[in-house]
N, CA, C and O atoms as CSV, one atom per row, in Angstrom:
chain,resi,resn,atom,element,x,y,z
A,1,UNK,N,N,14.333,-21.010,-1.795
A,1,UNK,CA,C,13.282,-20.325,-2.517
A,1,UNK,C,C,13.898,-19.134,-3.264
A,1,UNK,O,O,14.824,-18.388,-2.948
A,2,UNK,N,N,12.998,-19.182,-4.503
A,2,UNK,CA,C,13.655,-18.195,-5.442
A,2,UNK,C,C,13.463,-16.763,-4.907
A,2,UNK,O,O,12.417,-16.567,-4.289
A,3,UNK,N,N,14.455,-15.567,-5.075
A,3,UNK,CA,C,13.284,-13.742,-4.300
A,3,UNK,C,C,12.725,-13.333,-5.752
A,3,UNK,O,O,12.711,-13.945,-6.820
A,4,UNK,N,N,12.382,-12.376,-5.467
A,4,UNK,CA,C,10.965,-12.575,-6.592
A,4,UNK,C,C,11.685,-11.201,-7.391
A,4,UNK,O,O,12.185,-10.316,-6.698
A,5,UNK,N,N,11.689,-11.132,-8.470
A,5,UNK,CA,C,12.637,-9.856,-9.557
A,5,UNK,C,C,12.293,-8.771,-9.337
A,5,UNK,O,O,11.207,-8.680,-8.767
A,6,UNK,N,N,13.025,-7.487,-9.672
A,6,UNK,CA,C,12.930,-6.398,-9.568
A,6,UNK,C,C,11.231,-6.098,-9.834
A,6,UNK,O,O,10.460,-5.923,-8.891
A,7,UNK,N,N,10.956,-6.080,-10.751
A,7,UNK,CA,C,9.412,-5.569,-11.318
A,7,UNK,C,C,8.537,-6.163,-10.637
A,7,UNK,O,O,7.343,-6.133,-10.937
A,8,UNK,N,N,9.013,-6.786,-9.622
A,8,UNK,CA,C,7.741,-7.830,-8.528
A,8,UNK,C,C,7.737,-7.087,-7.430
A,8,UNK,O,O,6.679,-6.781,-6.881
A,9,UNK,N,N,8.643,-6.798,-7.085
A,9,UNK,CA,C,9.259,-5.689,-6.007
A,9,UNK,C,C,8.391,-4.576,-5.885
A,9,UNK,O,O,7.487,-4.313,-5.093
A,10,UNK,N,N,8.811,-4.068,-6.721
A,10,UNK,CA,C,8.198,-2.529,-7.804
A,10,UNK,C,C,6.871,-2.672,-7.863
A,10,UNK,O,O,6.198,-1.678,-8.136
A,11,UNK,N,N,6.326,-3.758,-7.652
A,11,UNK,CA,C,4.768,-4.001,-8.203
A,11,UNK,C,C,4.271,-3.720,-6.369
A,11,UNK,O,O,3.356,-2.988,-5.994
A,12,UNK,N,N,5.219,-4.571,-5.464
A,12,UNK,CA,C,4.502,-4.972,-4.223
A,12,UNK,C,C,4.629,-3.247,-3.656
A,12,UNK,O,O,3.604,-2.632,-3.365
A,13,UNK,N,N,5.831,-2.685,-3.567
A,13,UNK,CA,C,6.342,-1.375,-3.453
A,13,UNK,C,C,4.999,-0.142,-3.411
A,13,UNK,O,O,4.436,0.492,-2.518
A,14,UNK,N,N,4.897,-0.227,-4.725
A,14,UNK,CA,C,4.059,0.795,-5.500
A,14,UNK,C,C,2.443,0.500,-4.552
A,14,UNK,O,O,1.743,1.466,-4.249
A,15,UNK,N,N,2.097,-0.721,-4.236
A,15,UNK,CA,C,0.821,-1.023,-3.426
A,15,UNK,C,C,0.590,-0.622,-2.498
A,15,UNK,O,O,-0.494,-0.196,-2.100
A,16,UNK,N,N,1.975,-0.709,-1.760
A,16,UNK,CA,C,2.301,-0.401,-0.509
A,16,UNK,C,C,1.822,1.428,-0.119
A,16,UNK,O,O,1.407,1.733,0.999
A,17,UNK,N,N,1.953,2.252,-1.027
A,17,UNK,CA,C,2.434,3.587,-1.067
A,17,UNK,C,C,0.819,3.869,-1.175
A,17,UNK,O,O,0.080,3.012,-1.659
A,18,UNK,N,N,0.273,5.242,-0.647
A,18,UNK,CA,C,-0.797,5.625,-0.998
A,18,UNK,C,C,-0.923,6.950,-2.056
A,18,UNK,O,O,0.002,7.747,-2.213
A,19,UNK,N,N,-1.810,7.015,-2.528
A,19,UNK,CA,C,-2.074,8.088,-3.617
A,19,UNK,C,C,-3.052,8.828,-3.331
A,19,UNK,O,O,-4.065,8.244,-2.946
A,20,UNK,N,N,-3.090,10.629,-3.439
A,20,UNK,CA,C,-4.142,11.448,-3.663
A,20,UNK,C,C,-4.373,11.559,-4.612
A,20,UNK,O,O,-3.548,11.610,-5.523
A,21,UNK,N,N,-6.133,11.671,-4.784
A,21,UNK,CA,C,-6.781,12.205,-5.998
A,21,UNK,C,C,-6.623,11.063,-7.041
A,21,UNK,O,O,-5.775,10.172,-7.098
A,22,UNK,N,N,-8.093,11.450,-8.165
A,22,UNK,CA,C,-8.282,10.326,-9.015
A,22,UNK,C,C,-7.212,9.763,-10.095
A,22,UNK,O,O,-6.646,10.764,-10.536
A,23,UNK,N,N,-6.796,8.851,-10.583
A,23,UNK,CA,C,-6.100,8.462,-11.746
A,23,UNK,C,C,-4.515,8.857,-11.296
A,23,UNK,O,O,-3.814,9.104,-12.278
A,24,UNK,N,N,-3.716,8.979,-9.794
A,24,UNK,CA,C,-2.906,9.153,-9.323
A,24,UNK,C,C,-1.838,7.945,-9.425
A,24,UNK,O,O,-0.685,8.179,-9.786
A,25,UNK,N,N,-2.271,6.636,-9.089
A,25,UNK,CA,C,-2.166,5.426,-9.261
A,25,UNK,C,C,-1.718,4.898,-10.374
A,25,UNK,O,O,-0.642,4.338,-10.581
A,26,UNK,N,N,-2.856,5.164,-11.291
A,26,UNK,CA,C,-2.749,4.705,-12.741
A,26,UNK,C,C,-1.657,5.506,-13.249
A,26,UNK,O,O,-0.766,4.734,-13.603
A,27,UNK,N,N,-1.412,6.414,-13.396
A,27,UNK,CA,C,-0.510,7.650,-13.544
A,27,UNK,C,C,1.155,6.946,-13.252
A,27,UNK,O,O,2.092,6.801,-14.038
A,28,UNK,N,N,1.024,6.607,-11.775
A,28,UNK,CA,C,2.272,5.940,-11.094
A,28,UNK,C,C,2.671,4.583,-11.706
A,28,UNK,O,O,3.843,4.280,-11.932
A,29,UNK,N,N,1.561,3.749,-11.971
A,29,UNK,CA,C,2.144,2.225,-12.729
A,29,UNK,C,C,2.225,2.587,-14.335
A,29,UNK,O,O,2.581,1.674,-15.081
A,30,UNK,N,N,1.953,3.714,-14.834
A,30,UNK,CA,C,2.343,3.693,-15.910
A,30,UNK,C,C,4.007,4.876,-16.084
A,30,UNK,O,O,4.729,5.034,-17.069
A,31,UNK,N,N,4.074,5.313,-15.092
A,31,UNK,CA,C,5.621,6.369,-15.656
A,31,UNK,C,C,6.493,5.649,-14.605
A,31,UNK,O,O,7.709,5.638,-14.794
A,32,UNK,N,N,5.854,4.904,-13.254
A,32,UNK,CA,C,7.332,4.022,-12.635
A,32,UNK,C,C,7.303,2.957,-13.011
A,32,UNK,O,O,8.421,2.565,-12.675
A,33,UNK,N,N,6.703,1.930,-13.615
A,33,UNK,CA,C,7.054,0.717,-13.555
A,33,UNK,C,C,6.648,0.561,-15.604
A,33,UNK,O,O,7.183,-0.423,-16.114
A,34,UNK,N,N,5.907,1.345,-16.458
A,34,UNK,CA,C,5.993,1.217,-17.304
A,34,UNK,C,C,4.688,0.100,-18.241
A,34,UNK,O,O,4.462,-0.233,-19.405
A,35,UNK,N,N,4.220,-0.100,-17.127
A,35,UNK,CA,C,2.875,-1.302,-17.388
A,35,UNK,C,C,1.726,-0.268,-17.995
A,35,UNK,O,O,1.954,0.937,-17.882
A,36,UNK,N,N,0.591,-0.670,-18.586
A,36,UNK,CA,C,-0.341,-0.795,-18.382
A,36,UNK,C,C,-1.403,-1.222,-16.619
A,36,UNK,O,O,-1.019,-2.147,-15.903
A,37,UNK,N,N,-2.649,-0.373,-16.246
A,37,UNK,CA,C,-2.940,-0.704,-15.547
A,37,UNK,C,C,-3.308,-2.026,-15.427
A,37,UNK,O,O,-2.711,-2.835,-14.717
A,38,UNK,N,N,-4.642,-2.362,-16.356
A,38,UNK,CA,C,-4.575,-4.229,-16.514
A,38,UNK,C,C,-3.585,-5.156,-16.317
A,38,UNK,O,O,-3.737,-6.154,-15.612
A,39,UNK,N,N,-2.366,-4.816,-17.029
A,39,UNK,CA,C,-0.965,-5.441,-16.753
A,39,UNK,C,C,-0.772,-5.762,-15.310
A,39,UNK,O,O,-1.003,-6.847,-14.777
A,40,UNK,N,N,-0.139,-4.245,-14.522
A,40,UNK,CA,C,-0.054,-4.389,-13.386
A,40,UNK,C,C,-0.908,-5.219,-12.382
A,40,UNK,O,O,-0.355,-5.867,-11.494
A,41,UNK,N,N,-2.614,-5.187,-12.568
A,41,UNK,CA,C,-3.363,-5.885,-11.803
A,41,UNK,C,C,-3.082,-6.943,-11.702
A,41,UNK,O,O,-3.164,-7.491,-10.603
A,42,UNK,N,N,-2.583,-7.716,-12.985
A,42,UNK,CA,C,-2.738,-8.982,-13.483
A,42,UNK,C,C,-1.839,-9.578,-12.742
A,42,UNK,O,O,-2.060,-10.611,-12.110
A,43,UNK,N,N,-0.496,-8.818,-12.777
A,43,UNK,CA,C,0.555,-9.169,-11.727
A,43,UNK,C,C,0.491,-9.081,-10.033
A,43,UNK,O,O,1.058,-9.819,-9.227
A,44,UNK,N,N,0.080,-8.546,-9.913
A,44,UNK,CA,C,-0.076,-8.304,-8.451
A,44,UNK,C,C,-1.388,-9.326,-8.134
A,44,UNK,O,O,-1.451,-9.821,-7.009
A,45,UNK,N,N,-2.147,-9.554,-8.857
A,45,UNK,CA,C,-3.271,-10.717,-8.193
A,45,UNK,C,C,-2.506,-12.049,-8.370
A,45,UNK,O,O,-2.918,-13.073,-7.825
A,46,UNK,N,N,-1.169,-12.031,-9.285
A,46,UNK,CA,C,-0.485,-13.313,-9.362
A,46,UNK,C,C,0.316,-13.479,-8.145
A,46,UNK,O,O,0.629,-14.513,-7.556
A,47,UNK,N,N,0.584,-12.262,-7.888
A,47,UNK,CA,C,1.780,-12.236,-6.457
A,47,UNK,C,C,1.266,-12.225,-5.519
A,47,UNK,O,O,1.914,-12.486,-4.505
A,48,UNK,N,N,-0.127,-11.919,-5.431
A,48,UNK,CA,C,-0.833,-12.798,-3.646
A,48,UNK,C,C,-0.824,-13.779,-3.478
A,48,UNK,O,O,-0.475,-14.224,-2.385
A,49,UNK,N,N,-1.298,-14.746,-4.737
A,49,UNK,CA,C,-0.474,-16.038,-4.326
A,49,UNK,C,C,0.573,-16.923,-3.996
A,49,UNK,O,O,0.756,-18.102,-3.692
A,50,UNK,N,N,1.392,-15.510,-4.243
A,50,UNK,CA,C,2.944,-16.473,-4.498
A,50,UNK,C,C,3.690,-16.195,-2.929
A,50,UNK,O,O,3.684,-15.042,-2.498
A,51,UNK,N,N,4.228,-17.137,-2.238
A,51,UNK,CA,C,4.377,-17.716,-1.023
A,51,UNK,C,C,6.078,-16.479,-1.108
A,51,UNK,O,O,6.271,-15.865,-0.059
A,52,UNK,N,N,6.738,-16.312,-1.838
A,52,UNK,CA,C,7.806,-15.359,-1.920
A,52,UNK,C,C,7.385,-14.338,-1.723
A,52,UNK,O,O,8.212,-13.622,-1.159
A,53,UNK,N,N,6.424,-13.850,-1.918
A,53,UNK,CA,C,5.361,-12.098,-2.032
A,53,UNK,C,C,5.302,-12.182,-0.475
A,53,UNK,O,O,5.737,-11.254,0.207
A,54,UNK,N,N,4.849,-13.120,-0.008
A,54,UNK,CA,C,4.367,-12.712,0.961
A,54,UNK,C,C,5.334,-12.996,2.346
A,54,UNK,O,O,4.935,-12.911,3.507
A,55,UNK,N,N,6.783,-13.374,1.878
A,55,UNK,CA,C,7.713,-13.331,2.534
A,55,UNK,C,C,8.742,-12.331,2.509
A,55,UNK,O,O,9.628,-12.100,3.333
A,56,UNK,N,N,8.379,-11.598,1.057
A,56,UNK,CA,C,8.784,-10.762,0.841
A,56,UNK,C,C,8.397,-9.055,1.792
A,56,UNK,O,O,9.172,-8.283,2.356
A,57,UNK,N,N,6.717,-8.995,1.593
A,57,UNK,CA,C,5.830,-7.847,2.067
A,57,UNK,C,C,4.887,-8.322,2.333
A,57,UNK,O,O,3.945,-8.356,1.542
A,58,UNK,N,N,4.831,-8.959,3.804
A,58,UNK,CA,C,3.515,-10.303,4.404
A,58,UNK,C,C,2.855,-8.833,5.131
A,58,UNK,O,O,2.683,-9.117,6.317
A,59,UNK,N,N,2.461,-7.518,4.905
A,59,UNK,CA,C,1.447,-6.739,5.875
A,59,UNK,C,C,1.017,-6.511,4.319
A,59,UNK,O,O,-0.167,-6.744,4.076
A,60,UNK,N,N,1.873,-6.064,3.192
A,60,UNK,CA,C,1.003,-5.735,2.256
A,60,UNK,C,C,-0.156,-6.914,1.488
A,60,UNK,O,O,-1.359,-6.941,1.231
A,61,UNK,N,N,0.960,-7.756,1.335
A,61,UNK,CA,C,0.348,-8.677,1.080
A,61,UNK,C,C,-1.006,-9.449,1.572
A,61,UNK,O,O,-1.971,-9.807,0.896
A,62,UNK,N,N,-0.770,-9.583,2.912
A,62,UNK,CA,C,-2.245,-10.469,3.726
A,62,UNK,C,C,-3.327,-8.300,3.254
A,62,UNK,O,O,-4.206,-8.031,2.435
A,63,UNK,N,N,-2.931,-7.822,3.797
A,63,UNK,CA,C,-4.427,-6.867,3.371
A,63,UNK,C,C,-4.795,-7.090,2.410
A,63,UNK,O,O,-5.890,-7.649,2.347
A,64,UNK,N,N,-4.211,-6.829,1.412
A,64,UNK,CA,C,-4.578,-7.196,-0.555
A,64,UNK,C,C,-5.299,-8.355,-0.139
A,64,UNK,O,O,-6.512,-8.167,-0.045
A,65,UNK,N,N,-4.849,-9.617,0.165
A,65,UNK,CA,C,-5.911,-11.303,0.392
A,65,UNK,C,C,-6.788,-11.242,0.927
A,65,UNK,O,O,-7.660,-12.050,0.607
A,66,UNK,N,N,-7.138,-10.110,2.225
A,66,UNK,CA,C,-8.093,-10.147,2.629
A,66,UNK,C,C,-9.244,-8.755,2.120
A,66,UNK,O,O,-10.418,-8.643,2.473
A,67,UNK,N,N,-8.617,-7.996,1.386
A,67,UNK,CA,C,-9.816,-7.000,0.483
A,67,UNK,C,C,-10.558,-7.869,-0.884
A,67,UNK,O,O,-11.622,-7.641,-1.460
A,68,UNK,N,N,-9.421,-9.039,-1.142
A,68,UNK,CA,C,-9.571,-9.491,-2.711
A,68,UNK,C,C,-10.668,-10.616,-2.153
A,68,UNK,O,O,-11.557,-10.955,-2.935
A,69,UNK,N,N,-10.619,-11.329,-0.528
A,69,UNK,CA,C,-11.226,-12.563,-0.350
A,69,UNK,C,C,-12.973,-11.903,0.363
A,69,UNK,O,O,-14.023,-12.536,0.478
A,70,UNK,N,N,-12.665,-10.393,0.732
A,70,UNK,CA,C,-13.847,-9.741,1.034
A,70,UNK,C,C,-14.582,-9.566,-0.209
A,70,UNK,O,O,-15.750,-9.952,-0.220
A,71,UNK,N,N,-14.015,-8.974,-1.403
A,71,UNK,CA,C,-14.749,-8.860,-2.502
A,71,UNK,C,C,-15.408,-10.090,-3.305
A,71,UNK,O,O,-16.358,-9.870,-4.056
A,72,UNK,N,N,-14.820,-11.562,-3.113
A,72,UNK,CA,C,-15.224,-12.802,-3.561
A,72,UNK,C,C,-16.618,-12.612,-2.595
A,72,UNK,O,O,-17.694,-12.387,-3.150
A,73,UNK,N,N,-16.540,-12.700,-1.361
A,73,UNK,CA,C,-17.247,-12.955,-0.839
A,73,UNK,C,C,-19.241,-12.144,-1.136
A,73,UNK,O,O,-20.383,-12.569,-1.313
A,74,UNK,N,N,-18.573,-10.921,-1.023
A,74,UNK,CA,C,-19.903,-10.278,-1.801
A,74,UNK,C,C,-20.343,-10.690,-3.209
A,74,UNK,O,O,-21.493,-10.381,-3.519
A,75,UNK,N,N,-19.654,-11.292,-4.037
A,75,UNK,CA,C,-20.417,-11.849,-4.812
A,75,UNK,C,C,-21.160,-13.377,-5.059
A,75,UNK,O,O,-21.913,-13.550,-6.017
């Protein structure tokens, strides 16, 4: 199995980490990793699926699946 590239890393990394105060986050995926927030989302909802992500960072990962499969669920 392929490991998943630097900026996948960086994506799972950055999730991992917590932030104070509003727009802290957004702030962080745009001066460390250089994305757009949309961008970043887009990637990181691609990397819960991906079976490397979660061999990579399987505590970050399964929480993210199970906040993203709680939020399906309420709707």
């Amino acid at each position: 199995m392929e490991e998943l590239n630097p900026r996948e890393k960086a994506v799972l990394a950055l999730e991992g980490r917590s932030f104070s105060g509003p727009g802290a986050k957004e702030r962080a995926i745009r001066e460390q990793l250089g994305l757009a927030p949309v961008r970043y989302y887009q990637l990181l909802n691609a990397l819960l699926d991906d079976p490397r992500a979660l061999a990579h960072a399987p505590v970050t990962v399964n929480r993210l699946r199970r906040v993203r499969d709680s939020r399906r669920a309420e709707r």
